[in-house]
DRENBAKE-111486 format. One record per residue (C-alpha): x, y, z; residue in one letter; residue number from 0. Coordinates in Angstrom, 3 decimals. Example, Ala and Ser with C-alpha at 12.3 -4.5 7.8 and 13.67 -1.06 7.14 Angstrom:
BEGIN
<bakol xx="12.300" yy="-4.500" zz="7.800" r="A" k="0"/>
<bakol xx="13.670" yy="-1.060" zz="7.140" r="S" k="1"/>
REM end
This chain:
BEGIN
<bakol xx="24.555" yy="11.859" zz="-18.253" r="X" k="0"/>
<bakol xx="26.809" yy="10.910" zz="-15.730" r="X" k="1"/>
<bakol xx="29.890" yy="12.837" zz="-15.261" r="X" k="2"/>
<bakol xx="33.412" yy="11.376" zz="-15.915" r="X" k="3"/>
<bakol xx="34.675" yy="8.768" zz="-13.437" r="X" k="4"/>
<bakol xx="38.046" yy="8.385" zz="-12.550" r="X" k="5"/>
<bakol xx="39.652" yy="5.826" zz="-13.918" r="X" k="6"/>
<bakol xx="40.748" yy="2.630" zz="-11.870" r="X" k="7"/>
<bakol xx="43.950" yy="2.126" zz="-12.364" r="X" k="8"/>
<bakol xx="46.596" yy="-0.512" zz="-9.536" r="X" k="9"/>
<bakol xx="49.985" yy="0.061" zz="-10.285" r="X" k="10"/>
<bakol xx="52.096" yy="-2.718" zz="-9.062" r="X" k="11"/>
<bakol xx="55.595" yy="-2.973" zz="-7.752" r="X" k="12"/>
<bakol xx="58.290" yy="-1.400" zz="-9.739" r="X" k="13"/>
<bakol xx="59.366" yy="-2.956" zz="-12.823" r="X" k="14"/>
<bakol xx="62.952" yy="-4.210" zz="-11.934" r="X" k="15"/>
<bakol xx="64.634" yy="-7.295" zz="-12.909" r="X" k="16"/>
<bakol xx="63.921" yy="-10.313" zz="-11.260" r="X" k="17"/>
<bakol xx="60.052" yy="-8.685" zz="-9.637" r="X" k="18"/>
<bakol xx="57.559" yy="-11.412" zz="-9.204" r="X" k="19"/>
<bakol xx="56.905" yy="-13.621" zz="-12.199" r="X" k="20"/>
<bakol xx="59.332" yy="-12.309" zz="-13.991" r="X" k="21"/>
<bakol xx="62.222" yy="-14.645" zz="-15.682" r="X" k="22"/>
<bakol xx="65.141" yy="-14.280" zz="-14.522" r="X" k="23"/>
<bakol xx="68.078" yy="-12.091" zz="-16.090" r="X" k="24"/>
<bakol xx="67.187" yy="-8.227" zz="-17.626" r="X" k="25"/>
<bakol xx="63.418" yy="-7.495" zz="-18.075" r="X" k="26"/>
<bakol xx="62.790" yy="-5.832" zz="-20.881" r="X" k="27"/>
<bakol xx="61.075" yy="-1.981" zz="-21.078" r="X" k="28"/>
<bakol xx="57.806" yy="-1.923" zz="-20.466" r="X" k="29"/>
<bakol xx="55.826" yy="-0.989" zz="-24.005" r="X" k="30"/>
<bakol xx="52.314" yy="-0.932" zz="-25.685" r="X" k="31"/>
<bakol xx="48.946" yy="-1.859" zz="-23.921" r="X" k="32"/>
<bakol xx="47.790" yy="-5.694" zz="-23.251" r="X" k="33"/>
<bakol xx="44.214" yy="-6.209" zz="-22.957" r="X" k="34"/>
<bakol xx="42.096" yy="-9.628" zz="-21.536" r="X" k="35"/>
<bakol xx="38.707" yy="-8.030" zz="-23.086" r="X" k="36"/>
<bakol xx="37.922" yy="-8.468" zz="-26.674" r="X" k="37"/>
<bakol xx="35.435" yy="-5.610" zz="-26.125" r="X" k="38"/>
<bakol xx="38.388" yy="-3.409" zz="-25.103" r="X" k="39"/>
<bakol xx="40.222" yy="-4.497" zz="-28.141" r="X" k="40"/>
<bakol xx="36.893" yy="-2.901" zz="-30.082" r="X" k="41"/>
<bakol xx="37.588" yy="-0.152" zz="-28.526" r="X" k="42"/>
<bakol xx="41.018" yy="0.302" zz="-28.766" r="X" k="43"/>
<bakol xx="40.767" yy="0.161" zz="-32.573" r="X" k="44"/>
<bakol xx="37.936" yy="2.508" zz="-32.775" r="X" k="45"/>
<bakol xx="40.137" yy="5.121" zz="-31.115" r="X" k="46"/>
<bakol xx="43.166" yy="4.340" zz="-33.873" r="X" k="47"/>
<bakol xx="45.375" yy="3.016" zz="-31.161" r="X" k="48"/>
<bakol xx="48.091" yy="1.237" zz="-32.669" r="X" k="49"/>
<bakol xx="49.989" yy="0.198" zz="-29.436" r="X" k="50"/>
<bakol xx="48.433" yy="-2.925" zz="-28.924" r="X" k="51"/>
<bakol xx="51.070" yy="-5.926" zz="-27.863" r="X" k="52"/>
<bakol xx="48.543" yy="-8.563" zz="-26.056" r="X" k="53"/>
<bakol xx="44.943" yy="-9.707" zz="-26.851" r="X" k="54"/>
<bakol xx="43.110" yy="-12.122" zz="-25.406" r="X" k="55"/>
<bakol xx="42.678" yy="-15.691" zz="-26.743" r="X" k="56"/>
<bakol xx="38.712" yy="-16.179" zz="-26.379" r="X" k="57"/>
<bakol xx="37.149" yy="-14.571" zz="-29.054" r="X" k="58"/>
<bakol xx="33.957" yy="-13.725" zz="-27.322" r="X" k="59"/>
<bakol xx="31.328" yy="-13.093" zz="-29.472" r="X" k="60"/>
<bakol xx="32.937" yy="-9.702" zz="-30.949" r="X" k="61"/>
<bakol xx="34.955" yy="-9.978" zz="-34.002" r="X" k="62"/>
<bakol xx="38.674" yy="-9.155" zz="-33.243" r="X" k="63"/>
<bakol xx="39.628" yy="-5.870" zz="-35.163" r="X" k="64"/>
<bakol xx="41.622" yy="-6.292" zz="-38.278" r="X" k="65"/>
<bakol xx="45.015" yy="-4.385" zz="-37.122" r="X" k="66"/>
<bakol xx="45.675" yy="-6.738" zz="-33.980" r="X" k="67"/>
<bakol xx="45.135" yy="-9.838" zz="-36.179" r="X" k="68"/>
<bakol xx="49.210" yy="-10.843" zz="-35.826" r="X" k="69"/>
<bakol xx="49.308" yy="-8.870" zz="-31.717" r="X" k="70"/>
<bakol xx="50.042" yy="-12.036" zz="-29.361" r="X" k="71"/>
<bakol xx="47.590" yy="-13.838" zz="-27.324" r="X" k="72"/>
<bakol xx="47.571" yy="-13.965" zz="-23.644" r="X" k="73"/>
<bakol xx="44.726" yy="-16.552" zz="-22.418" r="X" k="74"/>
<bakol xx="41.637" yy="-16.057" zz="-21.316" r="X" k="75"/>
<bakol xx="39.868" yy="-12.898" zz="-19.575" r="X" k="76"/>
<bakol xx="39.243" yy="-15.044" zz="-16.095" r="X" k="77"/>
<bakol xx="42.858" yy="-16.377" zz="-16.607" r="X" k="78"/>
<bakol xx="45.537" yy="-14.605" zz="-18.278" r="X" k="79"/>
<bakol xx="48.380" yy="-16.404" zz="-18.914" r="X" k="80"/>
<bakol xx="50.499" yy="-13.972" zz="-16.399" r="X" k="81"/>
<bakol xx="54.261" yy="-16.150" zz="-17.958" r="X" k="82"/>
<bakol xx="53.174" yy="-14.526" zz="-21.294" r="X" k="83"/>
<bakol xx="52.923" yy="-11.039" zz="-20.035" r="X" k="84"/>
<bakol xx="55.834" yy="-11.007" zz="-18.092" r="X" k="85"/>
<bakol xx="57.807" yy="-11.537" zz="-21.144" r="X" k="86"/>
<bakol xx="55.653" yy="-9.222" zz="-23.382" r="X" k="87"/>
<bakol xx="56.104" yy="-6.569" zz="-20.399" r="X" k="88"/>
<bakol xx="53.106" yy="-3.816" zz="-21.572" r="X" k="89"/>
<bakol xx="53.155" yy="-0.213" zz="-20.103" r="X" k="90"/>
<bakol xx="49.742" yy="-1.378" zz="-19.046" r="X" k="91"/>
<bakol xx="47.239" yy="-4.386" zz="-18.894" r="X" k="92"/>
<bakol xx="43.609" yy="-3.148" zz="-19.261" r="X" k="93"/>
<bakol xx="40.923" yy="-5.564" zz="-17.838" r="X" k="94"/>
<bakol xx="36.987" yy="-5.501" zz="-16.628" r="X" k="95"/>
<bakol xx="37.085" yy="-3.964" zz="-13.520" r="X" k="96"/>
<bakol xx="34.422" yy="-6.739" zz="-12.263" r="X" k="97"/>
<bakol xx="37.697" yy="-8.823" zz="-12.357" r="X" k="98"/>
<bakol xx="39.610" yy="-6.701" zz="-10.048" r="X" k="99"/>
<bakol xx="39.179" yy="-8.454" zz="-7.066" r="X" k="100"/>
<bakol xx="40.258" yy="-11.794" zz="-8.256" r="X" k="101"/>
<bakol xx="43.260" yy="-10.727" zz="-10.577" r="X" k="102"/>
<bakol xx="44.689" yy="-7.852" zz="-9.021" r="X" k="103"/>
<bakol xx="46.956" yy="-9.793" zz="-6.746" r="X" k="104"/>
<bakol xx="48.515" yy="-11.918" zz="-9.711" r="X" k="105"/>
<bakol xx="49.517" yy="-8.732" zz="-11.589" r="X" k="106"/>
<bakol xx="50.907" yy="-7.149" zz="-8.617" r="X" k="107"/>
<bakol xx="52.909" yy="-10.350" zz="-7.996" r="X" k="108"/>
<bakol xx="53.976" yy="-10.219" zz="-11.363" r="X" k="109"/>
<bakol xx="55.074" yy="-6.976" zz="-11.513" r="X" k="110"/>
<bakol xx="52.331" yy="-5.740" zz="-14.416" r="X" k="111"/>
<bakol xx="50.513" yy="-2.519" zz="-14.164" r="X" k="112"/>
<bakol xx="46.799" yy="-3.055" zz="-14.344" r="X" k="113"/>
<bakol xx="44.403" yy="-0.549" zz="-15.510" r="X" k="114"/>
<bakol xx="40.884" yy="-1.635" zz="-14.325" r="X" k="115"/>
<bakol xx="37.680" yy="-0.472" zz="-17.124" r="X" k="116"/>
<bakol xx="33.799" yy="-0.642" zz="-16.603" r="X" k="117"/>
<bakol xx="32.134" yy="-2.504" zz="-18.766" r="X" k="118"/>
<bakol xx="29.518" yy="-2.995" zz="-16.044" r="X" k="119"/>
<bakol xx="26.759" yy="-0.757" zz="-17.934" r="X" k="120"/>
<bakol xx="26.830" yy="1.704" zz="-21.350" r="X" k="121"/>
<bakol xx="26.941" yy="4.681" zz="-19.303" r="X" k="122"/>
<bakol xx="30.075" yy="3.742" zz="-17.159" r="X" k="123"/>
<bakol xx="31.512" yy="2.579" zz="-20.581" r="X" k="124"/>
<bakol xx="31.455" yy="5.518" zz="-22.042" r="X" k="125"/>
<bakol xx="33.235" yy="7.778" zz="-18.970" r="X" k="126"/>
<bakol xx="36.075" yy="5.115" zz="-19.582" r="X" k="127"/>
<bakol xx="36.443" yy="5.553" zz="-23.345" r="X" k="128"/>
<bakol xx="36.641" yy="9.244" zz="-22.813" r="X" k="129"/>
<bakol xx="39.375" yy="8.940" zz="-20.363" r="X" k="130"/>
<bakol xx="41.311" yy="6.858" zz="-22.435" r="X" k="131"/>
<bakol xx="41.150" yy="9.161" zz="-25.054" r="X" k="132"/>
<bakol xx="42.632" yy="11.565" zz="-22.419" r="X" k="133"/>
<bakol xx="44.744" yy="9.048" zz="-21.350" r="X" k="134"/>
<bakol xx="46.113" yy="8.275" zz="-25.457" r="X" k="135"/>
<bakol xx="45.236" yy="11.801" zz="-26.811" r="X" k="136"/>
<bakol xx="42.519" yy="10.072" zz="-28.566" r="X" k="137"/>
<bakol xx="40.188" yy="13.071" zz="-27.337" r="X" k="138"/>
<bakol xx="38.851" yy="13.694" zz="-30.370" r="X" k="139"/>
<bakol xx="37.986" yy="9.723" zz="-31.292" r="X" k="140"/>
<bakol xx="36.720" yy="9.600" zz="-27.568" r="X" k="141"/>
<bakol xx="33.878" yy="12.378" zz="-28.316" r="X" k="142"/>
<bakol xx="33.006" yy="11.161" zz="-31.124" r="X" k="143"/>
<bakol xx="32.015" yy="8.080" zz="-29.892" r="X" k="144"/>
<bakol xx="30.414" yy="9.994" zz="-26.826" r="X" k="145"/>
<bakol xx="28.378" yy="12.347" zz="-29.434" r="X" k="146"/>
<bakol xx="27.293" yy="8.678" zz="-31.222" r="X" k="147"/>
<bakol xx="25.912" yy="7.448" zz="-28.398" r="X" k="148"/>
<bakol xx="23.924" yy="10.054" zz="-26.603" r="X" k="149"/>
<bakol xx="22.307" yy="11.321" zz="-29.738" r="X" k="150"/>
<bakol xx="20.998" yy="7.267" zz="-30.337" r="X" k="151"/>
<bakol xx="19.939" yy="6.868" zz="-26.972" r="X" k="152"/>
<bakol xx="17.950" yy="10.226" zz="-27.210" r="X" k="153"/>
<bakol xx="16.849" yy="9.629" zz="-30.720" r="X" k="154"/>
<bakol xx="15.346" yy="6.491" zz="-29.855" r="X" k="155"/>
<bakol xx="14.670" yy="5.725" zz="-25.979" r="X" k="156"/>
<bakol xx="11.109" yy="5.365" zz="-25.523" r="X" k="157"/>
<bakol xx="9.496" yy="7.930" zz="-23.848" r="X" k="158"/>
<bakol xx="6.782" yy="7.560" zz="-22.001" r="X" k="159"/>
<bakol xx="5.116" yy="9.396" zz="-18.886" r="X" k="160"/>
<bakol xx="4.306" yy="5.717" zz="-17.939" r="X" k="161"/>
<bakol xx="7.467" yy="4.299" zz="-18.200" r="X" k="162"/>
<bakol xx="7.266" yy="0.261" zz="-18.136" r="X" k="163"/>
<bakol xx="8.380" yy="-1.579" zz="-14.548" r="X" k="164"/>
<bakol xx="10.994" yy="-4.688" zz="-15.603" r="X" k="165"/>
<bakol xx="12.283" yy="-7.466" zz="-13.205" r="X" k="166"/>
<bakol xx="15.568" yy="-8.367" zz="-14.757" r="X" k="167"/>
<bakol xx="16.639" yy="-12.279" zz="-14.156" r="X" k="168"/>
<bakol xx="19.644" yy="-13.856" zz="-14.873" r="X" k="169"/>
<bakol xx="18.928" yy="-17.463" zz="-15.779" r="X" k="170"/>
<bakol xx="21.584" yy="-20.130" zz="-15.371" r="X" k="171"/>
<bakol xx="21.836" yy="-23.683" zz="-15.902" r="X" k="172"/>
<bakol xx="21.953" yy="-25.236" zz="-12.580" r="X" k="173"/>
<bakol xx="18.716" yy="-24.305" zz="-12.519" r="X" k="174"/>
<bakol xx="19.035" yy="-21.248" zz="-10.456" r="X" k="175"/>
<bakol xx="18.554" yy="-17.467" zz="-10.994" r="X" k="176"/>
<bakol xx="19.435" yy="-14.287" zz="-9.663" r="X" k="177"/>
<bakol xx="17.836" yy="-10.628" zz="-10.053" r="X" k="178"/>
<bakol xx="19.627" yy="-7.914" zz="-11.988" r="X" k="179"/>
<bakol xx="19.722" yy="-4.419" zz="-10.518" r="X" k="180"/>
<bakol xx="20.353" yy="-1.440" zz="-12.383" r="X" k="181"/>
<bakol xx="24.224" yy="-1.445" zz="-12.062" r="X" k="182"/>
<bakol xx="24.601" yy="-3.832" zz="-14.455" r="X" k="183"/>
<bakol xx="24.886" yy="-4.255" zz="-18.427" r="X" k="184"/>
<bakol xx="21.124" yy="-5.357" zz="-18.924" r="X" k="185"/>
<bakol xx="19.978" yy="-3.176" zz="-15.887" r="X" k="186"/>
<bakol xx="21.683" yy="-0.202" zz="-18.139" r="X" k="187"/>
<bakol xx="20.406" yy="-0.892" zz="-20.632" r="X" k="188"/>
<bakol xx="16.890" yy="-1.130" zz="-19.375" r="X" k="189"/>
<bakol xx="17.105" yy="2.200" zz="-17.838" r="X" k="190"/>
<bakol xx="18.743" yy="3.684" zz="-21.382" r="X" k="191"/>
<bakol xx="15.923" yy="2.375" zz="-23.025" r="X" k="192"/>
<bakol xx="12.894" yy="3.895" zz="-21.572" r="X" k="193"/>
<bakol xx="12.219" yy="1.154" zz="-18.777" r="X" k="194"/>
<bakol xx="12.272" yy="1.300" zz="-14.732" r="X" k="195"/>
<bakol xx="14.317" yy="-1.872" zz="-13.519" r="X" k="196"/>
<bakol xx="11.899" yy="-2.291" zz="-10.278" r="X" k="197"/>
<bakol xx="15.612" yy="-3.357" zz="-7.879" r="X" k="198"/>
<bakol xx="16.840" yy="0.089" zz="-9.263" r="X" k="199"/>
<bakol xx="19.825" yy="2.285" zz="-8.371" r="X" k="200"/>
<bakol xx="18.488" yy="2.634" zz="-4.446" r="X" k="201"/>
<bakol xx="18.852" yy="-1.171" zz="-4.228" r="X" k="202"/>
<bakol xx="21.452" yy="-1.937" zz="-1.996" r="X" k="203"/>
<bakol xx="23.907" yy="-4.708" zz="-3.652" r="X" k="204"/>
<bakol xx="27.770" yy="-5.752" zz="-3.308" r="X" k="205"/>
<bakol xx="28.327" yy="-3.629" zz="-6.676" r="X" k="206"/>
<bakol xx="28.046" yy="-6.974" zz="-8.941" r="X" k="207"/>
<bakol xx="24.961" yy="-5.933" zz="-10.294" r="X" k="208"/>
<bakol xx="23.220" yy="-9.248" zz="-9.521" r="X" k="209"/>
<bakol xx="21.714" yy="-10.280" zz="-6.221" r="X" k="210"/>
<bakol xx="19.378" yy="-13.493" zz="-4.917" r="X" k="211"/>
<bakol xx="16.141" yy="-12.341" zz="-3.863" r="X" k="212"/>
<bakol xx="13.128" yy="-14.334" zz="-2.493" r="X" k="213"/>
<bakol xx="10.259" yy="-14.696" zz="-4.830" r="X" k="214"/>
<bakol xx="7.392" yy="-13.194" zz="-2.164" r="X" k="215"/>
<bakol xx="9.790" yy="-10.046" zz="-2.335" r="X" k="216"/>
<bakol xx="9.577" yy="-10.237" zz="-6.579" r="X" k="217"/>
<bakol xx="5.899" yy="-10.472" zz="-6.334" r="X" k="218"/>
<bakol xx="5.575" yy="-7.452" zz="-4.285" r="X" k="219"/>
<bakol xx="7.544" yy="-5.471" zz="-6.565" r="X" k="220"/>
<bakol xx="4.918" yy="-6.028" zz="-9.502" r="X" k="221"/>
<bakol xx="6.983" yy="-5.523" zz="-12.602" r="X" k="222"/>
<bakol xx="5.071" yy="-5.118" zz="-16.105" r="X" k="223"/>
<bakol xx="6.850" yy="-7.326" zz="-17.712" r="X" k="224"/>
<bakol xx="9.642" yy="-9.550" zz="-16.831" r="X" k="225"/>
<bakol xx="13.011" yy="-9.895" zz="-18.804" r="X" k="226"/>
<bakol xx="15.290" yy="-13.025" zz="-18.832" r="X" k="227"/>
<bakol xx="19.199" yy="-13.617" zz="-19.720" r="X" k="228"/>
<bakol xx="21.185" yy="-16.103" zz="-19.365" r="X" k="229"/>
<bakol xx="24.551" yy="-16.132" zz="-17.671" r="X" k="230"/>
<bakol xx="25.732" yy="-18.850" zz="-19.775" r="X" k="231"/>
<bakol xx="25.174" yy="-21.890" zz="-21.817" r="X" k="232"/>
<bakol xx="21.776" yy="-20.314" zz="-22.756" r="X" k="233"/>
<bakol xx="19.978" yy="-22.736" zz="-24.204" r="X" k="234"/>
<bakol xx="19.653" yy="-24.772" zz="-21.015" r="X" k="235"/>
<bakol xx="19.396" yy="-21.951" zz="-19.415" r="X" k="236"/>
<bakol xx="16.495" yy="-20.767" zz="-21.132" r="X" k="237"/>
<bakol xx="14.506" yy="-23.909" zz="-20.977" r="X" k="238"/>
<bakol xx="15.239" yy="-24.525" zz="-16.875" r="X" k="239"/>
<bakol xx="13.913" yy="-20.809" zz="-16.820" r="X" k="240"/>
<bakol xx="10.778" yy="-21.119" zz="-18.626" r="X" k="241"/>
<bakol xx="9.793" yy="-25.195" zz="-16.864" r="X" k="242"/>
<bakol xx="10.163" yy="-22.542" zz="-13.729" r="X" k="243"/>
<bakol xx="8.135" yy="-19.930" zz="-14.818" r="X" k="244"/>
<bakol xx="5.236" yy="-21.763" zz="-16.728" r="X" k="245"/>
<bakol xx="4.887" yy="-25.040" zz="-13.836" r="X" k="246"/>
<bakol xx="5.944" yy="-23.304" zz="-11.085" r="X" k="247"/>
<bakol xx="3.103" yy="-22.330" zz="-9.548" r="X" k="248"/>
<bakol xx="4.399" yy="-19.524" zz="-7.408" r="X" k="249"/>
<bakol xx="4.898" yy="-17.413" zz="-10.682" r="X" k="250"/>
<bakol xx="1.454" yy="-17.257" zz="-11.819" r="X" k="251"/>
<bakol xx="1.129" yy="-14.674" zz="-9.058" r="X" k="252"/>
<bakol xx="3.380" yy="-12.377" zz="-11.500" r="X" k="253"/>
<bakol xx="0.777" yy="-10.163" zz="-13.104" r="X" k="254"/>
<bakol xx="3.055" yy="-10.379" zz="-16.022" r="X" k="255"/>
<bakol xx="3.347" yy="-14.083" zz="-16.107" r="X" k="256"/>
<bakol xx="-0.189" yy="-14.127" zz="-16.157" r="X" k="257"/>
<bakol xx="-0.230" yy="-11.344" zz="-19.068" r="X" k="258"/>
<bakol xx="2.229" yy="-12.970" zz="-21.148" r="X" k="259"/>
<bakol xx="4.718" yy="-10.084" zz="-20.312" r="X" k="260"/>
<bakol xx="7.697" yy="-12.251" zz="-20.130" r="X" k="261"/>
<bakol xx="10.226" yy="-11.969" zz="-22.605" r="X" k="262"/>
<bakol xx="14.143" yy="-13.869" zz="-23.573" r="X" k="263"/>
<bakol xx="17.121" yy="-11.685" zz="-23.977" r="X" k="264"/>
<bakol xx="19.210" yy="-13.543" zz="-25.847" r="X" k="265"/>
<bakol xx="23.070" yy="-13.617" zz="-27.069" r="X" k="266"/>
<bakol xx="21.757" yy="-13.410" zz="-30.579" r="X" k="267"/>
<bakol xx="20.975" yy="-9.827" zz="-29.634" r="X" k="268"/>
<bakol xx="23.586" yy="-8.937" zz="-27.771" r="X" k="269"/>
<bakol xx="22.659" yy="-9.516" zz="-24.327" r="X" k="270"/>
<bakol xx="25.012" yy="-10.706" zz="-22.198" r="X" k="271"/>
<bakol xx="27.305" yy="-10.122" zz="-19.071" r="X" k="272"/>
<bakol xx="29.572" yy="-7.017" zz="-20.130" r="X" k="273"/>
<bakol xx="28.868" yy="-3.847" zz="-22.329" r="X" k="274"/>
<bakol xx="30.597" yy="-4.007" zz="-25.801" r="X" k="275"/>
<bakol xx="29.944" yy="-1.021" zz="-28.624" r="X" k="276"/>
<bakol xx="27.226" yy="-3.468" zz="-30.207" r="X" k="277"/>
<bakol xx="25.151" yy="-2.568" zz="-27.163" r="X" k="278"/>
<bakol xx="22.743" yy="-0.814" zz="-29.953" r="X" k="279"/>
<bakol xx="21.238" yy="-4.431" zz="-31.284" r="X" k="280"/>
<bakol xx="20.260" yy="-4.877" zz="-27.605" r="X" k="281"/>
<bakol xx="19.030" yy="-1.447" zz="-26.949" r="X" k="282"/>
<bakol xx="16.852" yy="-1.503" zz="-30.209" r="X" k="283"/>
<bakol xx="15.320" yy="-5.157" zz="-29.114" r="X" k="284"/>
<bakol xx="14.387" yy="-3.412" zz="-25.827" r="X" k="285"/>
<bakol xx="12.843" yy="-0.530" zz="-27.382" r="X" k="286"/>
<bakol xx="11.278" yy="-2.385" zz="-30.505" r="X" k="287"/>
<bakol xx="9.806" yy="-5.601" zz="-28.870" r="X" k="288"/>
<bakol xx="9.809" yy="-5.303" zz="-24.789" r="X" k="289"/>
<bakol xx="8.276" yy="-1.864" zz="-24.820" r="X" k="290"/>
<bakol xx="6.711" yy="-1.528" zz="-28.115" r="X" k="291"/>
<bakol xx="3.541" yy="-0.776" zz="-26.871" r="X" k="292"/>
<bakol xx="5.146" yy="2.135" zz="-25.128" r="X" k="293"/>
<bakol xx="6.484" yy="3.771" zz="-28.139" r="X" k="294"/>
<bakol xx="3.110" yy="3.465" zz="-29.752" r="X" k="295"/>
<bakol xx="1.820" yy="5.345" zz="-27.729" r="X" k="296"/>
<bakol xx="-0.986" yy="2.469" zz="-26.697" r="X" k="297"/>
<bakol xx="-1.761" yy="2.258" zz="-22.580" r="X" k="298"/>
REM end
């Protein structure tokens, strides 16, 4: 396993009355964490934090935890509402760190603390749970999590000594796709499960864990089967995606097209953009269905 990353944190301008985008008159203390991930609320609660004074108003598709039911609502992960945190003033405002670039201007302007966590992949995750726990003196929540997941992952990754090749595309619907390297939440979990993501760690990227390749280069790569997810609205996602792979005549140089090696990751199992702690339903629908034939033991 990886060893523990550092965690990202940007600590803005000092909290004094009348900073940026702060009301005017005495600002209140700073106090409790804020969070713009619903994922991060998961994990907040399954460390026992209490401390929890801002939660984001998209649900996602993870349940909100039962004690931050009644915590206040501060818009949407792309979008917090930076008026509401101001007067909420948290100790510390913990968001994706895929979002850094475009947010971490508007909470240094607004005098907010922002503490920056990968949810780019399971592994990356993880080093960020445990230095919350460090950060909370949750250590002993933190490791237990930690002990959960490796002993899944090594319980049930397939092993093989002819590990499956994947090309990982993200689908979307303006009928366009991208490839998915390995420094991503799919690519992750690809690698977790047993699979070799064929634009793996070596490929060179801008660190968002998607890039546009041409389709001569895909070709040459030769994946065993090919894996697709959709970035959003994945129904039409899904169906511009398969017109393109089952007209376009291009693909049917895939040998996996052409072997029926071409499989849908969908939101109903978990895939998606960001890791979450339900990453296990996607994990076991990689290891069940896209390399089945691997843990059987068949060629």
């Amino acid at each position: 396993m990886k060893g523990k990353k550092v965690f990202a944190v940007a600590c803005a301008a000092a909290l004094a009355a009348g900073a940026g985008g702060c009301a005017s008159g005495q600002r209140r203390e700073p106090s409790g964490i804020a969070t713009t991930s619903m994922a991060v609320c998961q994990i907040l609660d399954k460390l026992n934090i209490d401390d929890v004074v801002g939660i984001p108003s998209a649900a996602e598709d993870i349940e909100l935890p039962e004690r931050y039911r009644d915590v206040r609502t501060i818009g949407g992960a792309m979008a917090p509402d930076m008026e509401v945190l101001s007067q909420i003033n948290p100790e510390v405002v913990i968001v994706p760190r895929t979002l850094e670039a475009g947010l971490s201007a508007q909470f240094e302007n607004a005098g907010l603390n922002a503490l920056y966590f990968d949810l780019s992949g399971v592994e990356g995750m993880y080093d960020d749970i445990d230095a919350l726990g460090e950060r909370y003196g949750r250590e002993a929540e933190a490791a237990a999590l930690r002990e959960e997941y490796e002993t899944y992952v090594e319980e049930n990754r397939v092993q093989s000594d002819d590990p499956a090749t994947v090309l990982v595309l993200m689908a979307y619907p303006g009928r366009f796709y991208l490839i998915v390297t390995a420094d991503s939440y799919v690519g992750n979990l690809i690698s977790l499960a047993g699979g070799v993501n064929v634009y793996g760690e070596d490929y060179v990227s801008d660190g968002s864990g998607v890039a546009a390749v041409n389709t001569e280069h895909m070709i040459q790569t030769d994946p065993d089967k090919i894996v697709v997810f959709a970035h959003y609205d994945e129904e039409n996602a899904f169906k511009y995606m398969r017109e393109e792979i089952e007209t376009g005549e291009i693909w049917q140089n895939f040998r996996a097209v052409r072997e029926g090696e071409v499989y849908w990751l969908s939101s109903d199992d978990g895939f998606g953009m960001s890791a979450n702690l339900g990453w296990y339903r996607s994990f076991d629908f990689l290891t069940d269905t896209v390399f089945a034939e691997k843990r059987s033991g068949a060629a």
